[in-house]
C-alpha positions as CSV (number, residue, x, y, z in Angstrom):
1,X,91.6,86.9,58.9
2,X,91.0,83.0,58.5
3,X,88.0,83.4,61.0
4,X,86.3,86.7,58.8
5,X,86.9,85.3,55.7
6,X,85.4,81.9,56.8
7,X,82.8,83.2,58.3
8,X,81.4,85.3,55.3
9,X,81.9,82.5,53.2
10,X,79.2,80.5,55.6
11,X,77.3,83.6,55.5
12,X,77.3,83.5,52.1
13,X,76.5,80.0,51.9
14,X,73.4,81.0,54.3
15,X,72.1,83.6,52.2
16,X,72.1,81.2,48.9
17,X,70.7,78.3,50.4
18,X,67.7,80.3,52.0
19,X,67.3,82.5,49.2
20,X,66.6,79.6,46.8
21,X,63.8,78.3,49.6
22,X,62.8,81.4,49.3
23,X,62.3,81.4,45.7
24,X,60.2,78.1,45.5
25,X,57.9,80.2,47.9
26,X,57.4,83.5,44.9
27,X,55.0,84.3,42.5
28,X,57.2,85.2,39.9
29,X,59.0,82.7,38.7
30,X,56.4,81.7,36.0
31,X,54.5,78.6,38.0
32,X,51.5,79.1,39.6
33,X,52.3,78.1,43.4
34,X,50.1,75.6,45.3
35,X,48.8,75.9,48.9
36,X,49.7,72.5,50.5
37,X,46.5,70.4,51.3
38,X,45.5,71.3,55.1
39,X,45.7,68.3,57.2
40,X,42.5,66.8,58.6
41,X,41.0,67.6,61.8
42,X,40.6,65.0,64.4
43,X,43.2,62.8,62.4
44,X,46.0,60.7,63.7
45,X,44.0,57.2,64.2
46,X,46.8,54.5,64.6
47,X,48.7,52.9,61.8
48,X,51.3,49.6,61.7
49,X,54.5,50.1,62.4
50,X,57.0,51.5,59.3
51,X,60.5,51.5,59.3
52,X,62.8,50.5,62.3
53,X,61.5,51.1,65.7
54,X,63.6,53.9,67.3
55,X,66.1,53.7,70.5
56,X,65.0,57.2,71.9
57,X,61.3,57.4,73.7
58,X,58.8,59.2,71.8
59,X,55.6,61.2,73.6
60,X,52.5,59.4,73.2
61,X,49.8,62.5,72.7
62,X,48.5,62.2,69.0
63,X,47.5,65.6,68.7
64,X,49.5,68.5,67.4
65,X,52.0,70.3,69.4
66,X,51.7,74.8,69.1
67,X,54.3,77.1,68.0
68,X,54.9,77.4,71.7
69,X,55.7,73.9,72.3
70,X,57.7,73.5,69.3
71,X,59.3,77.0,70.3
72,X,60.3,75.2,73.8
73,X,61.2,71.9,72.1
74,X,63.9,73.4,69.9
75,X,67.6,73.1,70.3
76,X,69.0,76.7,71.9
77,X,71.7,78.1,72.7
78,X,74.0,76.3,75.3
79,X,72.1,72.6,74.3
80,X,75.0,71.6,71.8
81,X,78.1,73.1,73.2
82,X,79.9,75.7,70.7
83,X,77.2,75.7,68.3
84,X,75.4,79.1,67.1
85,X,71.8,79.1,66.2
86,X,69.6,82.0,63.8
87,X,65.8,81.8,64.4
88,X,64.1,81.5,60.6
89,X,61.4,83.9,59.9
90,X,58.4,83.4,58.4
91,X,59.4,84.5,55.1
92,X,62.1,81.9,55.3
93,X,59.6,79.1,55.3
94,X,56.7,79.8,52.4
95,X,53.8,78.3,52.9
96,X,53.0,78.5,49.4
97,X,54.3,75.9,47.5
98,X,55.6,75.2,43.6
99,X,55.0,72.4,41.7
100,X,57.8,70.2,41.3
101,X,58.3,68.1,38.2
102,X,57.6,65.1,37.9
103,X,54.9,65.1,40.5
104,X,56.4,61.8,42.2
105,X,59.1,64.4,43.6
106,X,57.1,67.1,45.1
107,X,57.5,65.5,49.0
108,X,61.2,66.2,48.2
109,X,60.8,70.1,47.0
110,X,58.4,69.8,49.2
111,X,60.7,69.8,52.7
112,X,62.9,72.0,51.1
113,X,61.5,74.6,51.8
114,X,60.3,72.8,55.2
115,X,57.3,72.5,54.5
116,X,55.0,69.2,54.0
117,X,51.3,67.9,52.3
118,X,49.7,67.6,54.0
119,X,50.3,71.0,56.3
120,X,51.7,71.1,59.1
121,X,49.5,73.0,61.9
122,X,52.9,75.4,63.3
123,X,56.6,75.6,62.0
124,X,59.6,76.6,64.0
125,X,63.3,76.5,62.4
126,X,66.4,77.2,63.2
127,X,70.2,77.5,61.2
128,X,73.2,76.5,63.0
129,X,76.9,76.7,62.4
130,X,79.7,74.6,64.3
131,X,82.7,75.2,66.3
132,X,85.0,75.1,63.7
133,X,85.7,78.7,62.2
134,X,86.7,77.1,58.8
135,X,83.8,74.8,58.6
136,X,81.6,76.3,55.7
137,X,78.7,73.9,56.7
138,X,75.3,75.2,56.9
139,X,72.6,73.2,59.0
140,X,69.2,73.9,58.9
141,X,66.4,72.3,61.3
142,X,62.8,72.3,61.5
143,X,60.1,71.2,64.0
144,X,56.7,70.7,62.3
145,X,53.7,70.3,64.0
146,X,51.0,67.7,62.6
147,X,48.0,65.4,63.9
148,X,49.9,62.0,64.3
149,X,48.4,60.4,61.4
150,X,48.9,63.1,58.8
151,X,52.7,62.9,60.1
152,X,52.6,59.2,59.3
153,X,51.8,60.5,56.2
154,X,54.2,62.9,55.0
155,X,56.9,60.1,56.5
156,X,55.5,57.3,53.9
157,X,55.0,60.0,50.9
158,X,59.3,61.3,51.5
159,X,60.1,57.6,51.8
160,X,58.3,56.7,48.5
161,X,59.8,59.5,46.6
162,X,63.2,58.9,47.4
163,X,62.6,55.2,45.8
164,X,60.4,56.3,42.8
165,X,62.2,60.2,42.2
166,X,66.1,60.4,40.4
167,X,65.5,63.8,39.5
168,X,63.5,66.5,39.1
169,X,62.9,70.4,38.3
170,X,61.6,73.1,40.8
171,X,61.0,77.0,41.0
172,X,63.2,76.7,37.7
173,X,65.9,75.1,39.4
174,X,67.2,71.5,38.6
175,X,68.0,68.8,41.0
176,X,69.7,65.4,40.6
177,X,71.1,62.2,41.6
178,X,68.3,61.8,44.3
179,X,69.2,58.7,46.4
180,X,68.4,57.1,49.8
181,X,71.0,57.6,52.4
182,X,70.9,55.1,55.6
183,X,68.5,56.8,58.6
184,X,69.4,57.4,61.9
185,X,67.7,54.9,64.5
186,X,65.8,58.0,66.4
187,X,62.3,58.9,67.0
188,X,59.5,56.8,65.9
189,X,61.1,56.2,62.3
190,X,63.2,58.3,60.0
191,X,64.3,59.2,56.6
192,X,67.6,60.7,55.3
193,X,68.2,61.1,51.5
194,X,70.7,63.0,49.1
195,X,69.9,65.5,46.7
196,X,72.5,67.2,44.3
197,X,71.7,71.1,43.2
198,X,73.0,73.5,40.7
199,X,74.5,76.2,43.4
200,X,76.5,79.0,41.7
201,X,77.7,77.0,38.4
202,X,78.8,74.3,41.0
203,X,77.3,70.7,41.8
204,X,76.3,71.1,45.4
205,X,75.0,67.8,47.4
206,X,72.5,68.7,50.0
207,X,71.9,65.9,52.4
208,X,68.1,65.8,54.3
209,X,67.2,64.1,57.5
210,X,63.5,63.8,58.8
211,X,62.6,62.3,62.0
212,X,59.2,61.5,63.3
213,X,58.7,61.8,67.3
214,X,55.0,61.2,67.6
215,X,53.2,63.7,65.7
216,X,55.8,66.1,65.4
217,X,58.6,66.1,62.8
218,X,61.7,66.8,63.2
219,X,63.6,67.7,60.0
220,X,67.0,68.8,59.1
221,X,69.1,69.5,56.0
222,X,72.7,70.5,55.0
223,X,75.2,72.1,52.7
224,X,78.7,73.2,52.3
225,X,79.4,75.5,49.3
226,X,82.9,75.4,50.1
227,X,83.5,72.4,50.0
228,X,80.2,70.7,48.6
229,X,81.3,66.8,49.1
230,X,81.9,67.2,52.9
231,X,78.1,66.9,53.6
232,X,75.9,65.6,56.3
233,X,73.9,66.2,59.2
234,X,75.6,65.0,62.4
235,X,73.9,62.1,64.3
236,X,74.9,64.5,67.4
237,X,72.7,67.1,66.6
238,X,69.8,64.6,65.2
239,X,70.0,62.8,68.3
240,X,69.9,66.0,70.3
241,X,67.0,67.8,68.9
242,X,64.9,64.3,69.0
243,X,65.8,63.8,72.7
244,X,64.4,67.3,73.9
245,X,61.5,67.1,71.5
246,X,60.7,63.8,73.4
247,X,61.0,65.5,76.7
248,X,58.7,67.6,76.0
């Protein structure tokens, strides 16, 4: 009983969190959506170096990768023992964007609905749950495709909002206590930040981790609505998705 009941929780949990992405993405909550900028063709000239340099390899091709690449590149069944993965549809990731306000926050809505400005060329996600039947956590990854410099970009513009946003308001939803959260040494660089939602009358932190491997980025976020202060994406699965994007 412990096992159904935790497991419809997480499915529950599932549902809410997607359906709110889902919900930036509509053309009905009163604000005109945006399409994010297309990135430039034939970018991805070099740039310095940002952040601290990495321990795992990244690829060195500039260029960006297909939906078959990132397809191959993305943690599967069997790559993180005991974990489950559901693919995300297309209607799970809108590529129509919403205004967020203030403006200085929009890379933050922004990759919550995985999605980045400017756009990524192919999307690929995944949700996983753990091991543990009574773990209500909900982790949700990513692989985005850009030309290297545009994902330089979208790295900088996250960075820069989490130091310049506190809060903000998006697809009529309000989110708070935005804060910088120390980033895993994987990839090329990385940023990890906290946001706190409004999740069924009950303050829910959301915890967001985005990896660059060359031109591709590799993003995660998570939640637990059951118990919203155990939080956080675990450096095992970071570490693991990074690794086999870098083999590729």
């Amino acid at each position: 009983m412990k096992s159904s009941v935790s497991r419809a929780v997480v499915a529950a949990s599932v549902t809410v969190a997607l359906g709110l992405t889902a919900a930036c993405g509509s053309d009905d909550d009163g604000k005109k959506p945006s399409e994010p900028a297309k990135s430039a063709q034939g970018s991805g000239g070099e740039k310095g170096e940002k952040g601290e340099k990495g321990a795992k390899p990244a690829g060195e091709k500039s260029g960006a990768l297909t939906t078959a690449d990132l397809e191959k590149a993305i943690l599967a069944k069997g790559d993180l023992k005991g974990y489950k993965l559901e693919k995300l549809s297309a209607a799970d990731m809108p590529a129509r964007t919403v205004p967020s306000e203030p403006a200085t926050c929009q890379p933050l809505a922004n990759m919550f609905m995985l999605a980045t400005d400017p756009a990524s060329k192919a999307r690929v996600g995944r949700t996983m749950t753990g091991p543990d039947e009574l773990d209500a956590t909900i982790i949700t990854l990513a692989l985005l495709a850009h030309e290297k410099g545009d994902a330089e970009k979208v790295m900088d513009d996250l960075r820069t909002a989490t130091k310049n946003c506190d809060a903000y308001e998006h697809a009529g939803s309000k989110y708070r206590e935005v804060a910088a959260l120390p980033a895993p040494k994987s990839g090329d660089e990385a940023v990890s930040y906290k946001v706190v939602g409004l999740i069924e009358g009950q303050k829910t932190p959301m915890s967001f981790t985005v990896v660059r491997s060359g031109s591709t980025l590799a993003a995660f976020y998570s939640i637990n609505l059951l118990k919203p202060k155990e939080f956080g994406v675990p450096t095992k699965i970071v570490d693991a998705q990074v690794d086999k994007l870098a083999k590729l």
